[in-house]
N, C-alpha and C positions, 0 to 999 in steps of 0.2 A: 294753178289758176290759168286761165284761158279766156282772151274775148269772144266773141260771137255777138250774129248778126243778130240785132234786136229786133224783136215785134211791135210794134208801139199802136195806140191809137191814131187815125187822121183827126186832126181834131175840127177839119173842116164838115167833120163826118157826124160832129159829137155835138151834143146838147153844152159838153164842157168837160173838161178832164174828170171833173171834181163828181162828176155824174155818171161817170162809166165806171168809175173804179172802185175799188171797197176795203174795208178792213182784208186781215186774212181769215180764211174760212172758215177758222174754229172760234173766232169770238164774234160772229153774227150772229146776233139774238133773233129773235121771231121780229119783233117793233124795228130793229135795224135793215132785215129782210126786206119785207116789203119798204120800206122806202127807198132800197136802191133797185129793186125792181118797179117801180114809181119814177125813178128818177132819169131814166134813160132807157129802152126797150134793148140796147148794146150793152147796158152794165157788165160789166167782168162775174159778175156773181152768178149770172146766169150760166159763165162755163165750170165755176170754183165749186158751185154745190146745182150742178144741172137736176139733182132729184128735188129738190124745193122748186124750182124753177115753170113758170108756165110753158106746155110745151108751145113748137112752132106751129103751123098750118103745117111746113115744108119738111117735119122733121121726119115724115114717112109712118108706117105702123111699128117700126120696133121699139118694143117696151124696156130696152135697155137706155137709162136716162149717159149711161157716159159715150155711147156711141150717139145721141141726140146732141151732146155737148159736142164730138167731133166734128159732127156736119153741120152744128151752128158756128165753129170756129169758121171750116173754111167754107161758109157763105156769105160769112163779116170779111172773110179775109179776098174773097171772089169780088166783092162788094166795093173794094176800098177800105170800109171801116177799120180794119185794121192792117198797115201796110206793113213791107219788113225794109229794117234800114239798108243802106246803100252796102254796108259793108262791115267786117267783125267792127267791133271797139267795146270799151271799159263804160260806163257808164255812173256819174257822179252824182248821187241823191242828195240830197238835204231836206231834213226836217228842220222847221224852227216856229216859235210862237211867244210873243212876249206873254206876259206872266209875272208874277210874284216872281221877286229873284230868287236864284238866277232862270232867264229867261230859257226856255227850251230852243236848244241847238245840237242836232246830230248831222253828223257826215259821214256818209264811204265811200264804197264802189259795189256796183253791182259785178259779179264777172260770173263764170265757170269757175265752181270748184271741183278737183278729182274724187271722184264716189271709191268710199270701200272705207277697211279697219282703222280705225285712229292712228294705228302705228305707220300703214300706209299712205293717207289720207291727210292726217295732223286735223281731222277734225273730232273731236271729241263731244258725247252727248252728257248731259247732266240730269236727265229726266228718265225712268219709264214710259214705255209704249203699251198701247193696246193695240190687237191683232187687226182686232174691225179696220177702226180708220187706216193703219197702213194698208190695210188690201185693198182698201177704198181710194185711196188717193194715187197706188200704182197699179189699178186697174184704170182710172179716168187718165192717167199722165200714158198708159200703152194706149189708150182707144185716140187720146187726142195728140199722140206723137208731139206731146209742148211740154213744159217746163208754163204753168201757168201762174205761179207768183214763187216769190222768191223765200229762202229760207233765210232767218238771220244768225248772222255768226260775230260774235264780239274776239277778236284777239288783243292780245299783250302788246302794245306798241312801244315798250320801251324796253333797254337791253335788247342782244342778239338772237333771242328765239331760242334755237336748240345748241344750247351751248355755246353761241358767239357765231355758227356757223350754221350753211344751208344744207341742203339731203346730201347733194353734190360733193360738201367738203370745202366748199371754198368759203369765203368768210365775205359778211353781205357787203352790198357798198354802203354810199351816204343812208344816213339813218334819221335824215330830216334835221330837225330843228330838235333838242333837247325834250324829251317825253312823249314825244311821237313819232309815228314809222314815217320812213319815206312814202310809203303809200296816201299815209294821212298827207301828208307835207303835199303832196301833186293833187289831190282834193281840194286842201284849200285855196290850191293856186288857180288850179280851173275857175272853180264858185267866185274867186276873186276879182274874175276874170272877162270871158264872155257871157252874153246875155244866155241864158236856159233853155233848151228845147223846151220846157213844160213848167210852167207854173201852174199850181193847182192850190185854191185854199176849200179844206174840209171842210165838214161840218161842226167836228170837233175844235176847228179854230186853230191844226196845227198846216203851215203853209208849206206845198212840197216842192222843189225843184230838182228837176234833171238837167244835166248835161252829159253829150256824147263825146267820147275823148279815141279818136279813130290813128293817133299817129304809133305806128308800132312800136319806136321806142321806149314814150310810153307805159307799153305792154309788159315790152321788157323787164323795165324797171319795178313795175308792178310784180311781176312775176319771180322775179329773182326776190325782192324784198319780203314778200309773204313764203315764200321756199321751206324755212327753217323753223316758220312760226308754227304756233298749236292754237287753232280759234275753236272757241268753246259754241255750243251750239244754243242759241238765247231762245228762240222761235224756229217751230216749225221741224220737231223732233220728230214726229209722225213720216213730216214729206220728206224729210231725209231716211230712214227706216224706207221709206216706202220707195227711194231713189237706190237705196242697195237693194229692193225687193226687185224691181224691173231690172236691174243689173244683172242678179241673179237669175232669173226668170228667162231671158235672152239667153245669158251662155248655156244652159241648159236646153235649150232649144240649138243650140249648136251655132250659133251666131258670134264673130266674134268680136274686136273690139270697135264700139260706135258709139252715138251720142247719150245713150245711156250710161258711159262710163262718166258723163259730169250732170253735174245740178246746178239750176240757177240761184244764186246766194246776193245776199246786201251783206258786206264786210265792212266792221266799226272798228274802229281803235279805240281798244275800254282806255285807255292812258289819256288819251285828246278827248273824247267824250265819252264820259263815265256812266255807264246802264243805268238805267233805271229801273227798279225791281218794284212791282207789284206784286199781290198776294193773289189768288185763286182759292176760290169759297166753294165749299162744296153742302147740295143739299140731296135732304134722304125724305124722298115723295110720301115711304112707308112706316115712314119713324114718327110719332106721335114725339110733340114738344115735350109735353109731360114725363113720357115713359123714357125719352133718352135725358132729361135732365135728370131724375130722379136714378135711373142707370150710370150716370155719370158720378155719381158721390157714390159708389163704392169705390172711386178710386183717385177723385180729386174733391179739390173744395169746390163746392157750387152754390152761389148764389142768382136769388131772380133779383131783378136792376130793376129798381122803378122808372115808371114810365117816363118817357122822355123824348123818345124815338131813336133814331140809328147815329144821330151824329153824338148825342150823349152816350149810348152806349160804345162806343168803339174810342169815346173818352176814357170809358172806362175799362177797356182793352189795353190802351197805348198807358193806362197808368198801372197797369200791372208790369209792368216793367221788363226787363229784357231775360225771368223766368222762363224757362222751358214748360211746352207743354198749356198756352195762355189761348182760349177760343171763348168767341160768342155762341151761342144758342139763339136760335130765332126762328120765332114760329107763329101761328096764328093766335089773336088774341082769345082768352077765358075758356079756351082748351078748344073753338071749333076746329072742326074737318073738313075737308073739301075745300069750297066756297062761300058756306055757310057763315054769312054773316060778314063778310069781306066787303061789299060790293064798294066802290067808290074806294078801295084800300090808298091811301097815296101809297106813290115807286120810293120815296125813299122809306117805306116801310114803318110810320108811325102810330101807326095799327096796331103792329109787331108786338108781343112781349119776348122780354130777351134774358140772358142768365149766362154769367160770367163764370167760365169754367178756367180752374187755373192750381197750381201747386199738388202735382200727380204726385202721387203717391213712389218714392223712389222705386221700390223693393219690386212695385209690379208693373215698372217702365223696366227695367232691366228682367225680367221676367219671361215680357214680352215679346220680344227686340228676336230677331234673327241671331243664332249666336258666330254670322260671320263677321255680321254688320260692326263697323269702327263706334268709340265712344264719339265721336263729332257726330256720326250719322244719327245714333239714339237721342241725341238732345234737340233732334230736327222736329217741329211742331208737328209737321206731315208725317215724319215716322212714330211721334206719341198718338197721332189723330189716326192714323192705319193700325197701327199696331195693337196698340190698347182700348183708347175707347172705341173705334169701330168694332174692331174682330173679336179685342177679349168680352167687352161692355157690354154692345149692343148688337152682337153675333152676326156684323156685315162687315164682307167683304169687297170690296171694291172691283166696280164692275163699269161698264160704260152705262149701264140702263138702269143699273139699282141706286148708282152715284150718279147724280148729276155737276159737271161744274159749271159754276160760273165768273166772270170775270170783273165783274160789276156787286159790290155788297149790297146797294139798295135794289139790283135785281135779283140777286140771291134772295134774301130775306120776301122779296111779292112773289118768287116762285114758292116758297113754303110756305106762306097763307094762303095762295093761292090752291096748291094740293092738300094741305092739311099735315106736310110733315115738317121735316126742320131743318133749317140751315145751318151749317158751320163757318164763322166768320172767319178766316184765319188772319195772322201777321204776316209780312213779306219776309223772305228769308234775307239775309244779308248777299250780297254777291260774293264776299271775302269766303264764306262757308260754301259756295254751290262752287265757288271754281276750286277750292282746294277739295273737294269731293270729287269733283268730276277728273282732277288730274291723278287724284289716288285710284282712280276705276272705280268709283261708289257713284250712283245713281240715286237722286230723291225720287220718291215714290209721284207717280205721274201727273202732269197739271198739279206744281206744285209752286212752279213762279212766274212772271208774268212782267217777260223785260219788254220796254217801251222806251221810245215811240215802235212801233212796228211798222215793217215796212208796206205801203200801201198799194194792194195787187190792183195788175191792170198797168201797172205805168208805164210796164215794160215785160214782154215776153219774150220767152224762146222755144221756137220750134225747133223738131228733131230735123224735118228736113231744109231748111235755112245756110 
């Protein structure tokens, strides 16, 4: 762990924090695009996905959109609009929102984490990657010499990490308050504390705070206490993949060690504030509702659900019970295709017919299955939904163009009436099963969970040369 100098917006410069900044770049729908490109002409979105982006007057003729994002960085950054702070420090987030109890509250830090293998590292992923986005994301982080939002990492904050002790050998200090690291513990003393560099309330209604924590010991303390720990990797499995690709990429160019060697990270203490795990839905543009319902009963029970719309059926998801192997179906209504017949569809999808797919057939999950793969990994929805009914069932493999995800169920289900093919609604996996996965070295198959709050790009950058 490492501070560094932060990049932040001038907010003297800004329509409003809440206006420049954005989800992170893989759950920005098309309807969420344009509104933050609408909502500030500085938005963050404009450097995070520069090929969606309208280009500049000044952005010259080359049709490379991540070298357009580099010289929109530093024309904002020439500009004022985005300054860099006085000096390294740790930086303290919080999300919070009231709510149905318990109300929404997360805290970390933002800092440098060291890039490379888990065993080096202690950060550990729990997801597969696709090739595309990582080359995508450490070819615009080479062109724009930044760290332009951050990855999220949840660690273990109670007990002593790796065995009671740090990499070092020495054994940590204060460990905070009973069920939290010291790191959390100096979190909430800040937030306690002084008033915020950055208040920001979304649109989503969750309210954000910054504070900058510049005193080195501090740092220290920070650093020595996450030392021994293993933080699992919640968001942002791509731009870390893509943060050992430029890592890589450099030494091989014969460069040797520099700001490549860390990433910008928001670190949680799952113990003080416990994830939240979302599900990730995935639809198939070329998959007729019909033909994969009807596909799907050679190997599970399948029923169609009378209409209702999406809040009733995913009633009747969550009452199939904690069965392995339990999805929606969702597609457009009386068998159309395309568009045909949609128009006016509502977003939560009550257009939709749906069909409850659940109690696979044992003999041909185990069939299936990769034969390295552990009995935990086989009872994973995502590996019954890759395994079987995609590849065995409906003879698709999982791709970035032939899968779509999404993160949103009632936007899942309008993109498959919309296309004319069909959504799969999935469950959220538990965290208890992704972190004992990911510490045995097993991997759930990609865009498979969906932990929140995420942390919100734009609030804070880092550049390479800073």
């Amino acid at each position: 762990m490492a501070p560094f100098r932060g990049v932040r917006y001038n907010p003297h410069r800004a329509s409003g924090i809440a206006n420049v900044t954005s989800p992170p770049y893989d759950v920005i729908g098309a309807a969420t695009l344009d509104d933050l490109l609408q909502a500030d002409p500085h938005n963050v979105v404009r450097l995070i996905l520069p090929r969606s982006a309208p280009r500049d007057a000044d952005s010259g003729p080359g049709p490379d959109p991540n070298q357009e994002a580099a010289q929109r960085l530093r024309s904002w950054r020439a500009a004022g609009i985005l300054a860099p702070d006085p000096g390294p420090a740790l930086y303290v987030y919080q999300q919070s929102a009231p709510g149905p109890a318990p109300n929404l509250l997360q805290r970390g830090v933002i800092a440098l984490v060291g890039v490379g293998d888990p065993a080096e590292s202690g950060i550990v992923p729990h997801e597969d990657v696709m090739p595309g986005p990582v080359r995508d994301r450490r070819d615009l982080m080479a062109a724009t010499r930044a760290n332009l939002e951050p990855i999220f990492l949840v660690y273990d904050g109670g007990g002593q990490g790796s065995g009671g002790q740090d990499r070092a050998g020495q054994d940590r200090a204060d460990q905070g308050a009973a069920g939290r690291s010291a790191t959390s513990a100096l979190a909430d003393e800040v937030a306690g504390q002084g008033a915020p560099l950055v208040t920001a309330v979304t649109p989503d209604g969750i309210t954000h705070r910054l504070w900058r924590v510049a005193d080195p010991a501090a740092h220290a303390l920070v650093a020595a206490d996450l030392a021994g720990r293993t933080a699992l990797i919640a968001d942002g499995h791509h731009r870390y993949a893509a943060y050992r690709g430029l890592q890589d990429q450099m030494r091989e160019r014969g460069h040797g060690p520099g700001p490549w060697d860390y990433g910008l990270a928001y670190l949680v203490d799952d113990d003080a504030y416990a994830p939240r795990l979302g599900a990730i839905h995935r639809v198939l543009p070329r998959l007729r509702p019909d033909d994969a319902a009807r596909l799907a009963a050679g190997a599970f029970t399948v029923r169609e659900l009378p209409a209702g719309g999406l809040d009733a059926a995913l009633g009747h998801l969550r009452a199939a019970g904690d069965g392995e192997g339990a999805f929606l179906l969702a597609g457009p209504p009386g068998g159309a295709s395309g568009t045909s017949g949609t128009a006016g569809a509502p977003r939560a999808g009550r257009a939709a017919r749906y069909w409850l797919v659940e109690r696979p057939d044992r003999a041909l999950v185990a069939a299936s299955m990769p034969p390295a793969s552990s009995p935990r990994w086989r009872r994973l929805d995502a590996a019954i939904l890759q395994q079987l009914l995609m590849a065995r069932l409906w003879g698709i493999h999982d791709s970035e163009r032939g899968v779509l995800v999404r993160h949103d169920a009632g936007d899942a289900v309008q993109c498959a009436v919309e296309s004319g093919g069909v959504a799969v609604i999935m469950r959220p996996c538990p965290f208890g099963v992704v972190r004992d996965l990911a510490l045995h070295g097993e991997r759930v198959p990609r865009k498979s969970t969906s932990f929140g709050p995420k942390p919100r790009s734009g609030l804070v950058l880092r550049g390479f040369d800073d």
